[in-house]
C-alpha positions as CSV (number, residue, x, y, z in Angstrom):
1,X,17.3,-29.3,24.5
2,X,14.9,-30.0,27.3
3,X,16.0,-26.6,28.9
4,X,15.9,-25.0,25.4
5,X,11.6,-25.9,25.2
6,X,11.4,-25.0,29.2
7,X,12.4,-21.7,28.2
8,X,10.7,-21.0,25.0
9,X,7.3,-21.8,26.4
10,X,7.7,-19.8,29.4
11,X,9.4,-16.4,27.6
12,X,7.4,-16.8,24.1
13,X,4.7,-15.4,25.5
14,X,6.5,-12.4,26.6
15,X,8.5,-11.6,23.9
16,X,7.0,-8.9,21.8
17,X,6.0,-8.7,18.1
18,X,9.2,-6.7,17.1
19,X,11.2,-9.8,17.6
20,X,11.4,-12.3,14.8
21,X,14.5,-14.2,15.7
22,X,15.0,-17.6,16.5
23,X,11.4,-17.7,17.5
24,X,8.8,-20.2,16.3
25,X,7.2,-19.8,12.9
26,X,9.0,-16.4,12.7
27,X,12.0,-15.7,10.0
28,X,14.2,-13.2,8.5
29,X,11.9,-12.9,5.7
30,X,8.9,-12.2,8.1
31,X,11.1,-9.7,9.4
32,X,11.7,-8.0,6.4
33,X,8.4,-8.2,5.1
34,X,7.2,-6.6,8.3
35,X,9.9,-3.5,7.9
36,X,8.9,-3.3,3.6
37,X,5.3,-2.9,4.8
38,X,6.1,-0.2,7.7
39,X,8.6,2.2,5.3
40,X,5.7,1.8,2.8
41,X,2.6,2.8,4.6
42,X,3.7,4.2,7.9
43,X,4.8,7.7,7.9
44,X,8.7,7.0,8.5
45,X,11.2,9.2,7.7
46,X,14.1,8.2,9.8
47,X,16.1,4.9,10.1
48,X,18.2,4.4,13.3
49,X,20.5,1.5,12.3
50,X,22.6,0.6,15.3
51,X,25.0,-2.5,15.8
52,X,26.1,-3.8,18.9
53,X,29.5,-4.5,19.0
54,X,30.4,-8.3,19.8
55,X,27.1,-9.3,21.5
56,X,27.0,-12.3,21.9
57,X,30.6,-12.5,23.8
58,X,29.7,-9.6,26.0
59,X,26.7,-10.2,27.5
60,X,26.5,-9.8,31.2
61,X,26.4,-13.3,33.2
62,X,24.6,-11.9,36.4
63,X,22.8,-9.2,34.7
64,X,20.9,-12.0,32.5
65,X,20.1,-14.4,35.3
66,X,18.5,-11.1,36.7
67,X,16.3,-11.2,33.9
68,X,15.4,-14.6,33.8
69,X,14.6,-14.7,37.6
70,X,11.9,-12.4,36.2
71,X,9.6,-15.6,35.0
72,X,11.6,-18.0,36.6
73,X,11.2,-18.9,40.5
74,X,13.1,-22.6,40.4
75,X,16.6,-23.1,41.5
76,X,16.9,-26.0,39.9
77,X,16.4,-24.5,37.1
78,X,18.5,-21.1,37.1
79,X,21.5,-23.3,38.5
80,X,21.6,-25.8,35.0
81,X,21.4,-22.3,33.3
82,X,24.3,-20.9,35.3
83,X,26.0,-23.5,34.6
84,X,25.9,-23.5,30.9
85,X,26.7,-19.8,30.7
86,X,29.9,-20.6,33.0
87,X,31.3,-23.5,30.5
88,X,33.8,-21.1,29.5
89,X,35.6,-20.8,25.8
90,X,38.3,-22.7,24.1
91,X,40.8,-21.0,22.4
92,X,43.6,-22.7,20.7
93,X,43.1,-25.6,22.9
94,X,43.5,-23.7,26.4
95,X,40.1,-23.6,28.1
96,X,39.3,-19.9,29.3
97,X,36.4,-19.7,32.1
98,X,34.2,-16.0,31.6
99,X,31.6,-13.9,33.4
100,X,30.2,-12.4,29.9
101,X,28.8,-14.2,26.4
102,X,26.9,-17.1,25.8
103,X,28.8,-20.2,24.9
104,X,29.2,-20.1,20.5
105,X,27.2,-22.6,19.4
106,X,24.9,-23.5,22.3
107,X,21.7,-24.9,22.0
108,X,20.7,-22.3,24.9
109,X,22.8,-19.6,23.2
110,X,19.7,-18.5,21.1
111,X,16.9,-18.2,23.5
112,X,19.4,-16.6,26.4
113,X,20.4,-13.4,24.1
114,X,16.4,-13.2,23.5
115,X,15.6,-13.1,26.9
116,X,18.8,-10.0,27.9
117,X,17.3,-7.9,24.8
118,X,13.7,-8.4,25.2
119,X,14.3,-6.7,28.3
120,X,17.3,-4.3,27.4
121,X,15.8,-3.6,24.2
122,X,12.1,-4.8,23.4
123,X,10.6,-3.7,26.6
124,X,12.1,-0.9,27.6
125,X,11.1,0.5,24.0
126,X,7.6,-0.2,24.2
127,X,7.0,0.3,27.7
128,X,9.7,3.9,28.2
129,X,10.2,5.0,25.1
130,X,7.1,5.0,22.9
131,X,4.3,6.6,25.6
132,X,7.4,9.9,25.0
133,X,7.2,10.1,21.1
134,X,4.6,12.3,19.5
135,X,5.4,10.7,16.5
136,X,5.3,7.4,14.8
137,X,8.1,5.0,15.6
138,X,8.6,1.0,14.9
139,X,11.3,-1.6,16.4
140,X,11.8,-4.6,14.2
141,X,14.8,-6.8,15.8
142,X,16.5,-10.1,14.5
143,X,18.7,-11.5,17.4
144,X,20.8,-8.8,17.8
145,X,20.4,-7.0,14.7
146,X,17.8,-4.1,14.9
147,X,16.4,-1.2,13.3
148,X,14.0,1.8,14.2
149,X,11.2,3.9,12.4
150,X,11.2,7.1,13.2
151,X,9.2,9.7,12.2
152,X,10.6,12.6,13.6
153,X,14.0,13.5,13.2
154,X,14.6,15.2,16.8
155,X,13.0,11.7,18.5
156,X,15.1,9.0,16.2
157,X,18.4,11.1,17.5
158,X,17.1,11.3,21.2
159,X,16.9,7.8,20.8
160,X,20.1,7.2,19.7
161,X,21.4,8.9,22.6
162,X,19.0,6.8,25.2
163,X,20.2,3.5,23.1
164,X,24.0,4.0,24.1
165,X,23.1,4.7,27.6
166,X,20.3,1.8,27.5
167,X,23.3,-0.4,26.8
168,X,25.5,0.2,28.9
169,X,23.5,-0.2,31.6
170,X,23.8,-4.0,30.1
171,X,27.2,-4.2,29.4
172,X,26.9,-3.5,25.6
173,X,28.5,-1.0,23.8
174,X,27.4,0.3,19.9
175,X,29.6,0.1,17.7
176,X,29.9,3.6,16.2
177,X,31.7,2.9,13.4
178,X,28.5,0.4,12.0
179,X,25.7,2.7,13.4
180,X,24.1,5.9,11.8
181,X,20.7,8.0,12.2
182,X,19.7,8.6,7.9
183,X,17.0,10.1,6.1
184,X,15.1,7.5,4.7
185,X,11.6,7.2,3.1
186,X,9.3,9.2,0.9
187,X,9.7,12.3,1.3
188,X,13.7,11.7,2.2
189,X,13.8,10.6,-1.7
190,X,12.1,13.2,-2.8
191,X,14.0,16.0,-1.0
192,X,17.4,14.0,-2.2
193,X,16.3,14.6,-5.6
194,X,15.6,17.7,-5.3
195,X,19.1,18.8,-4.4
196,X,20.8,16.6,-6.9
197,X,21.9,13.9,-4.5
198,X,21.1,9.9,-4.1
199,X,19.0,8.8,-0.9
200,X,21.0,7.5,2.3
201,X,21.2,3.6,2.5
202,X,21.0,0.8,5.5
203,X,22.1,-2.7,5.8
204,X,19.5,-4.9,7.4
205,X,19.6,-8.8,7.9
206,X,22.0,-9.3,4.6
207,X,20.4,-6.7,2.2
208,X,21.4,-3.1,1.9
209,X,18.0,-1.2,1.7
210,X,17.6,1.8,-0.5
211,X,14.8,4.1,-1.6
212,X,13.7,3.1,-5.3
213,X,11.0,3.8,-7.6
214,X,8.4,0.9,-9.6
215,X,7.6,1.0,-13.1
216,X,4.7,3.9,-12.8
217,X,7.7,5.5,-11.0
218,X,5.9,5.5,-7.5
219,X,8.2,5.1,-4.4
220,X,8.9,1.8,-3.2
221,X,11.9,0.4,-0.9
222,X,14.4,-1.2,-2.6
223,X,16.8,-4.3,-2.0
224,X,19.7,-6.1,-3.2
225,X,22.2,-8.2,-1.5
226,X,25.0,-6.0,0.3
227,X,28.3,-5.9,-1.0
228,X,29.8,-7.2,2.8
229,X,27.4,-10.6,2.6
230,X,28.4,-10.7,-1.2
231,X,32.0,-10.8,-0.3
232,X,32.0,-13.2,2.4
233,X,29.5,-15.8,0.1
234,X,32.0,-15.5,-2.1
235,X,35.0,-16.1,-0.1
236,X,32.9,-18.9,1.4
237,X,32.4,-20.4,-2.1
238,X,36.0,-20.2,-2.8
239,X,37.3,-21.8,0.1
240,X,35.0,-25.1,0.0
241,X,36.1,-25.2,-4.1
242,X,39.3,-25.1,-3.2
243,X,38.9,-27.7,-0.3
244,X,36.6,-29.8,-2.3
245,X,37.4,-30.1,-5.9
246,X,40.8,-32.1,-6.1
247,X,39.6,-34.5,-3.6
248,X,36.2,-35.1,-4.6
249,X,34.8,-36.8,-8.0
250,X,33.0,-33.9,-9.8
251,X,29.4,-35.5,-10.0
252,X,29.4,-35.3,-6.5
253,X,31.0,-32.0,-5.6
254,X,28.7,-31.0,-8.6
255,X,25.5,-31.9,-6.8
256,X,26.3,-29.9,-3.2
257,X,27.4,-26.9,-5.2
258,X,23.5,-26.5,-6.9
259,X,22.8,-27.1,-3.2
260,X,24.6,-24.3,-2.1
261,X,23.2,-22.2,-4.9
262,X,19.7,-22.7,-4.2
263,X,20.0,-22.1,-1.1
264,X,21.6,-19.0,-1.7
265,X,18.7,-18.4,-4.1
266,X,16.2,-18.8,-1.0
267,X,17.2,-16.7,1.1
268,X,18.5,-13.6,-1.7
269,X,16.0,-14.2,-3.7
270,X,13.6,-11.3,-3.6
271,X,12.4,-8.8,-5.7
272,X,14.3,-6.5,-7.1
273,X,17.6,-8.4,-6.5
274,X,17.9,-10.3,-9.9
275,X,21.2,-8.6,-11.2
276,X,23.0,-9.6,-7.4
277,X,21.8,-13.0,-8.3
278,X,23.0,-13.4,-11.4
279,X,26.0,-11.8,-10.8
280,X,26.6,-14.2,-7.8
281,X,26.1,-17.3,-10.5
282,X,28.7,-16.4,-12.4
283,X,31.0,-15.6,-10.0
284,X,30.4,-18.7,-8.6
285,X,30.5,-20.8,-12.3
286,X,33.8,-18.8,-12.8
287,X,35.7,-20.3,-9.5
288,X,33.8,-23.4,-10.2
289,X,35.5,-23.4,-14.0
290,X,38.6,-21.7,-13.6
291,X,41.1,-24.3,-13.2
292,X,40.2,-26.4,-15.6
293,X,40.3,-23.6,-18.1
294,X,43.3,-23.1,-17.2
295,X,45.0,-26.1,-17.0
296,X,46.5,-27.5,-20.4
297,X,45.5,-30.9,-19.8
298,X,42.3,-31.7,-21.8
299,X,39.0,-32.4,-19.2
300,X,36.6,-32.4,-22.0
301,X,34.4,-35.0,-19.9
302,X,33.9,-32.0,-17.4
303,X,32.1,-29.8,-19.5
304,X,29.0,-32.4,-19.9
305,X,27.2,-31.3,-16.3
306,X,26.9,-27.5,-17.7
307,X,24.1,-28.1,-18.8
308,X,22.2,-29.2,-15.6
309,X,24.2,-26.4,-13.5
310,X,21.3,-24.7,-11.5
């Protein structure tokens, strides 16, 4: 932990204003306000939505304490680091030393994979890449999830190109299977309509993003929760009913599941996402419900909680 604050108060500073995770007073929310308000005013008509495949278990041991030896002079210091990057991996029980990732779950973990993409990524965008565009173009990054603004078509795919190499210069690869350079903004929805087909979508930070209209039929970006992070909530809920329910008394299981829920609420629960909400809910009140439906003993005394379900 001590390492963890060393680190943060010697890199915040550097870190740019296109990163927004695991940084102070910063969230996924900021960062998705901060994209809403780009699409909408900026003139953007290209989204470059690149994944990078497996990051954190592939970044490069030696090429990261390159870039921390950037701001950091003590020995001390780089060695405790070194250490904690070489703590290896367990997998099913045999312990596996490794030159690339950060260790799952490290307190470190975080702050490390800021530092290798501030410089892989951040930096070398703002400081190689922009001065080249004629047009307008915005990063906004969330660990290692990123996408780009582009307002010419000929510069987002030039980028593309740059990104891959950019990578592997780092020992990341994209994943080409999750990345793709679409149409996207204003005038991409109008020239959709205009030959009779619907506007290209992106998946950012949970939400699949899509061009939509408001109610004096202006553009505006739209969001709902995307079906992957749907799916895998769901699964989630299933498994911990499944665990949970026949072993815990159901005033108690009752209470964590609203927990769940709200939280769930928090972080989905922006506008225009009301019908992926809902339908969550009673997906959820379904799982929650269906065996004792189904079962032909009587469990009348169940049914009394409804009524406070969140």
């Amino acid at each position: 932990m001590a390492i963890k604050k060393i680190l943060e108060a010697i890199f915040e500073q550097d870190f740019m204003d296109t990163s927004y995770g695991f940084r102070p007073n910063r969230s996924c929310h900021d960062a998705l306000t901060e994209l809403d308000r780009i699409i909408m005013n900026a003139p953007v008509n290209f989204v470059v939505d690149m994944d990078i495949s497996k990051f954190f278990d592939t970044v490069d041991h030696k090429r990261l304490m390159e870039c921390l030896k950037h701001r950091i002079a003590d020995p001390t210091l780089l060695r405790l680091i070194s250490r904690f990057l070489k703590s290896g991996i367990m997998e099913e029980g045999v312990y596996f030393e490794t030159d690339q990732g950060t260790p799952q779950g490290g307190v470190l973990s975080p702050v490390l994979a800021n530092v290798y993409l501030h410089y892989a990524l951040d930096k070398w965008f703002e400081d190689e890449v922009l001065p080249q565009l004629t047009g307008f173009a915005r990063l906004i990054r969330y660990a290692d999830d990123f996408v780009v603004c582009f307002e010419n078509e000929n510069e987002a795919r030039a980028f593309g190109v740059a990104l891959r190499r950019r990578m592997g210069e780092f020992g990341l690869t994209i994943s080409e299977e999750k990345s793709k350079i679409i149409e996207f903004g204003r005038c991409a929805c109008t020239k959709a309509k205009q030959h009779g087909r619907k506007c290209e979508t992106f998946d950012f930070l949970g939400f699949t993003h899509f061009c939509d209209k408001s109610r004096w039929g202006n553009f505006k970006l739209g969001r709902k929760t995307s079906r992957k992070k749907f799916r895998q909530k769901m699964t989630e809920m299933n498994i911990w009913l499944k665990r949970i329910r026949n072993f815990v008394k159901l005033k108690e299981w009752w209470k964590v599941l609203g927990q769940k829920l709200l939280g769930h609420y928090r972080y989905y629960g922006m506008s225009g996402n009301f019908r992926m909400l809902k339908n969550f809910y009673h997906q959820v009140v379904r799982l929650a419900f269906k065996p004792m439906f189904s079962s032909i003993t009587p469990q009348i005394h169940c049914f009394h909680p409804i009524n406070n379900f969140p």
